[in-house]
N, C-alpha and C positions, 0 to 999 in steps of 0.2 A: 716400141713406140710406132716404129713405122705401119707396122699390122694393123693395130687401133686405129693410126689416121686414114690408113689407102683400101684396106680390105672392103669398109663397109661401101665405097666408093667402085668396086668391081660389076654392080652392075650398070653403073654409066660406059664406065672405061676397063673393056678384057683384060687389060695390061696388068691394075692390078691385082688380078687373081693369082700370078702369081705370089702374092705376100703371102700365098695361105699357107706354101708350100714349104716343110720346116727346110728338106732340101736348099732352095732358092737361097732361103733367109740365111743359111749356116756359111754357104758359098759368099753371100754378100758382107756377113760379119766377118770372114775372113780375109777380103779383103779389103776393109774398112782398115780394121786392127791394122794389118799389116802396113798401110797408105799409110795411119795415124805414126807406127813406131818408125818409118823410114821419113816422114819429112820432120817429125819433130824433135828425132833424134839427137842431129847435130846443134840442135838450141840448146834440148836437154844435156847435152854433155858441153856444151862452153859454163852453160847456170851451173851444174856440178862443181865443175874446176874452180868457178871466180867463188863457191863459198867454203870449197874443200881446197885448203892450204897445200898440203899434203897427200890429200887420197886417202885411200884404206890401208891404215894399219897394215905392215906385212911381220906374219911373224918372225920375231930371231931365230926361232929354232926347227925353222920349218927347212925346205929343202932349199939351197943357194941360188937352184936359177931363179926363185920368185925374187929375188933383189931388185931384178928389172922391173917388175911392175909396183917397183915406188914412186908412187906421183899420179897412176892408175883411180880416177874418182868412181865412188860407190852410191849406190843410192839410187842404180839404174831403173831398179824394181818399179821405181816410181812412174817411167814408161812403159813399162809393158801393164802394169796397172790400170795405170790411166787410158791406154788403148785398149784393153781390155773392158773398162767397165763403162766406156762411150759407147763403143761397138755393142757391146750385150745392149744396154739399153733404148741405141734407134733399131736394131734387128727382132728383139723378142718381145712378144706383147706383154704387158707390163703387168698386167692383169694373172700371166701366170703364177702358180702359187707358189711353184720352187725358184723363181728369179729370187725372192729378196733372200732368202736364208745363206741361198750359195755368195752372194754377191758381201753378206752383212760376213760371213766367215774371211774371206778372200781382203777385205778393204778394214777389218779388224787386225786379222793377223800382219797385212802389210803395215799399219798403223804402228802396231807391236813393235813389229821389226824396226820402222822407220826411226821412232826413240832406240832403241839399243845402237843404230846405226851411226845416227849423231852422237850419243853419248859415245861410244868410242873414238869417231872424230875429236870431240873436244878434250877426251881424254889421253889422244893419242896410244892409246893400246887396244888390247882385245876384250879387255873387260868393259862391258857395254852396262845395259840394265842387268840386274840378277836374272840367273838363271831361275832361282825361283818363281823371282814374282812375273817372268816370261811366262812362265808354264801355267802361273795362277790364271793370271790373263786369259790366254787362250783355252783352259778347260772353262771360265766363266762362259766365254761365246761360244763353246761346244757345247757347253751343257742346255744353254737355251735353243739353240739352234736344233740339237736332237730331238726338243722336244716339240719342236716346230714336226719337225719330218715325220714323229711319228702320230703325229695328231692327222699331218696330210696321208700316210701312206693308206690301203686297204686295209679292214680289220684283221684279214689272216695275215696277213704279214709283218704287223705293227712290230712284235719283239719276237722276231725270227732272223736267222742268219743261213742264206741259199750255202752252200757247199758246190762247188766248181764243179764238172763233169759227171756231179747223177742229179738225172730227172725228180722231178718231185720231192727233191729236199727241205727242208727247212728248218734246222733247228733252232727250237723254240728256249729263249733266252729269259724270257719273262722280264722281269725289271734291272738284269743284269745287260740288257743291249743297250740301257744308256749308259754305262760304261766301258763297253765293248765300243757305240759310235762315236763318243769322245775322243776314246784312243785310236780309233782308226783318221780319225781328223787332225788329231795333237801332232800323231804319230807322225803320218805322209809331211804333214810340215814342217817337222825336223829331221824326216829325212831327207827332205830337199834339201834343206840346208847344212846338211854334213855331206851333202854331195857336192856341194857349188866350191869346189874349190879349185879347177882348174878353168882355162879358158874356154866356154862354149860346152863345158861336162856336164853342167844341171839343165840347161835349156832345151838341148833338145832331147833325152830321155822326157821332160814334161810335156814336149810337144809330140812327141809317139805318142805316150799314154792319154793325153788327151786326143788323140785324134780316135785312141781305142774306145776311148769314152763316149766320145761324138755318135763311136756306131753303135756302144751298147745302147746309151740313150735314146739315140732313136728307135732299137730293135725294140726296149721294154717299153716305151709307150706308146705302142703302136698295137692292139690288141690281136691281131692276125701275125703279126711277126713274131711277135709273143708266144704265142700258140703253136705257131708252128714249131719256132725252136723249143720248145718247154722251157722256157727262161718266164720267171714272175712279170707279171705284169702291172706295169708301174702310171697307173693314168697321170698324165702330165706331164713326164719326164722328157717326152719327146722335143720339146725345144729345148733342152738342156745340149741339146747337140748345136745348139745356135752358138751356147754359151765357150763352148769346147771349141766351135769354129774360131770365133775371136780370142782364143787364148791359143789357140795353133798358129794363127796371121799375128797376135802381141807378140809373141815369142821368135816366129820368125824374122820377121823388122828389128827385135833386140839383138838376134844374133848374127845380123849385119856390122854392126858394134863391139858384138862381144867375142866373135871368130878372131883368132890367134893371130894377131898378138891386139889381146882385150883393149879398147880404148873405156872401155868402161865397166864396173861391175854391179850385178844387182844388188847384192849383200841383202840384209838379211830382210830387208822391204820388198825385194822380189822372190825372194826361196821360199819364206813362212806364208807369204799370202797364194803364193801358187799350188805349192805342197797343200798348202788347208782348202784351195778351191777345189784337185782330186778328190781330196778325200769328202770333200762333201756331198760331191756330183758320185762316190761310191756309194756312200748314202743315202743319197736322196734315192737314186737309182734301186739299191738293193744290191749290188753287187761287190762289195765290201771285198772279200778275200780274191777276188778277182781283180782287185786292185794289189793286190799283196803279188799277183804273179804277175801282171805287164809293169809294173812299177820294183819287181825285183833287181833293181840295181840299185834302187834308193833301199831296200833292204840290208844287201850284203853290205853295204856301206856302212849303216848302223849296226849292223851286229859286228862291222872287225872294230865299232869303236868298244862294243860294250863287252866284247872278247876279251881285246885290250886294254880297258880296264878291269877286269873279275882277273884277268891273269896276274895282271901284275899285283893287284892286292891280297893275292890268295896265295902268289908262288913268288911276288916278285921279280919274275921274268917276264916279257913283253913278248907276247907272240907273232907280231907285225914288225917292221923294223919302223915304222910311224902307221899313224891312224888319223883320220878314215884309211880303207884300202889304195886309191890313188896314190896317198903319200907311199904307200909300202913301194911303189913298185917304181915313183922318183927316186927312191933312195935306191932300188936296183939298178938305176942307172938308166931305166925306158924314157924318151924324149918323151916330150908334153904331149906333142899332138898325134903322138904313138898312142898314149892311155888315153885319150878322150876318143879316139876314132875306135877304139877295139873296145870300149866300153862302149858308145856307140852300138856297134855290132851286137855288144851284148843284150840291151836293149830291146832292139829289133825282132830280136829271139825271142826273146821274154815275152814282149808283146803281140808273136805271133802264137806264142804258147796259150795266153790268155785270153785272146778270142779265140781258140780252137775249143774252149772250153763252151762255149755257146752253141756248139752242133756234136761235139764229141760228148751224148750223154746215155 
């Protein structure tokens, strides 16, 4: 918004020629976001409390020390969200063609989430909405949303998928990459959310990977950067890195909150819509599997669920001692803020692994 009002306004006043600069504007949506999740935090978490009786659901059979956070309110998603998609909206001109897709994925699946959220509140368990008609839901808004991106993207690129670390790849998917970009969008959203289950474990893995994001998008819309690295090049994408600023400042301001010992949780109104924002911005972008290696912590996480379950249905023994992975390693007896700092770490890795992939070709 602010580009559209101040830009054309640069040749009265120099000042604002900076709006043109996606740089400036990413800087400024990140600390927008951030202002927004730190002063309205503490409102958002008294309004939490006075309609959550209880809090979120803890399970029974989960590890003993989470007993403590009975009385913990969920539903935080709902501020980083909302700092999120004020900040996108005064920072990126509105006019661009990937704001509403990423934004219509992000404010859907939080939507999603928000109902199974509450229905477990009221239900007082963890059975929220179906798992089914969660999944229906969200392939509905992947499926149109794909079809948004590939109407925006270059004709050679439209059903192609880059391959990380060689030059000039792309294999060509044909009508099979709208359900390769579904699943890369469904997917990251549940993997957030089978990651979110310790203090501060989901937030900031999304906030590396989008800050990874921030600098792919800027590098693929940017034609000379493009070029230079042999990474695709994606006209428009370049403010997607505004969108990436204000979800790196939402998340940070959340995890003033949500650092150990959580005053509050996002549940599944901030995983599902966060998760499906990555993955959109991998798509939009073109860099899909490149999200699979700086977001590989939200990976291993889903595959020890889906380990653990193929083992146990096929051998009846469980190969984890709980799943996701985090539980495995509470039940080995690691303090909390031992697995979230060393996943952490692991993170870090991961994401330094997958932009190396941007000049290593």
């Amino acid at each position: 918004m602010l580009p559209d009002l101040l830009v054309p306004l640069a040749g009265e006043y120099q000042f604002f020629n900076l709006f043109r600069y996606i740089t400036f504007r990413t800087g400024g949506a990140t600390i927008t976001a951030l202002l927004i999740s730190l002063l309205c935090g503490p409102a958002m978490i008294r309004w939490l409390k006075d309609h959550q009786a209880e809090g979120q659901p803890i399970r029974s059979d989960g590890p003993e020390t989470h007993l403590a956070k009975i009385g913990t309110p969920t539903m935080g998603g709902l501020l980083i969200l909302g700092a999120f998609v004020f900040s996108t909206l005064l920072w990126m001109p509105l006019s661009n063609p990937y704001l509403w897709p990423v934004l219509t994925v992000a404010v859907a699946f939080g939507a999603v989430g928000s109902v199974d959220d509450w229905m477990k509140l009221r239900r007082r368990s963890h059975h929220g909405m179906s798992g089914r008609m969660k999944l229906v839901l969200q392939l509905l808004v992947a499926f149109v949303v794909t079809l948004v991106f590939i109407e925006l993207s270059p004709p050679q690129l439209r059903y192609g998928v880059a391959i990380p670390f060689l030059k000039d790849s792309l294999v060509p998917l044909g009508l099979l990459y709208v359900p390769f970009a579904m699943l890369v969008m469904v997917g990251a959203s549940n993997a957030v959310n089978l990651t979110d289950g310790l203090d501060g474990l989901a937030i900031v893995p999304v906030m590396i990977v989008a800050a990874c994001f921030g600098l792919i998008a800027y590098l693929a819309g940017n034609v000379n950067f493009a070029g230079y690295l042999q990474i695709n090049y994606v006209p428009g994408t370049g403010d997607l890195a505004v969108m990436c600023g204000a979800l790196l400042g939402a998340g940070l301001g959340f995890l003033w909150f949500n650092a150990p010992p959580a005053r509050v949780f996002m549940g599944d109104t901030g995983s599902l819509a966060l998760g499906g924002a990555l993955g959109a911005m991998s798509v939009a972008t073109r860099h899909e599997m490149v999200l699979a290696i700086t977001g590989g912590l939200f990976v291993l996480e889903t595959l020890s669920v889906i380990l653990q379950v193929a083992s146990f249905k096929l051998t009846g023994r469980r190969i984890f001692l709980m799943a996701p992975l985090h539980h495995h390693f509470e039940r080995k007896g690691w303090a909390e803020s031992t697995i979230v700092i060393r996943f952490w770490i692991i993170s870090v890795v991961l994401a330094l692994a997958g932009l190396s992939s941007l000049k290593l070709r």
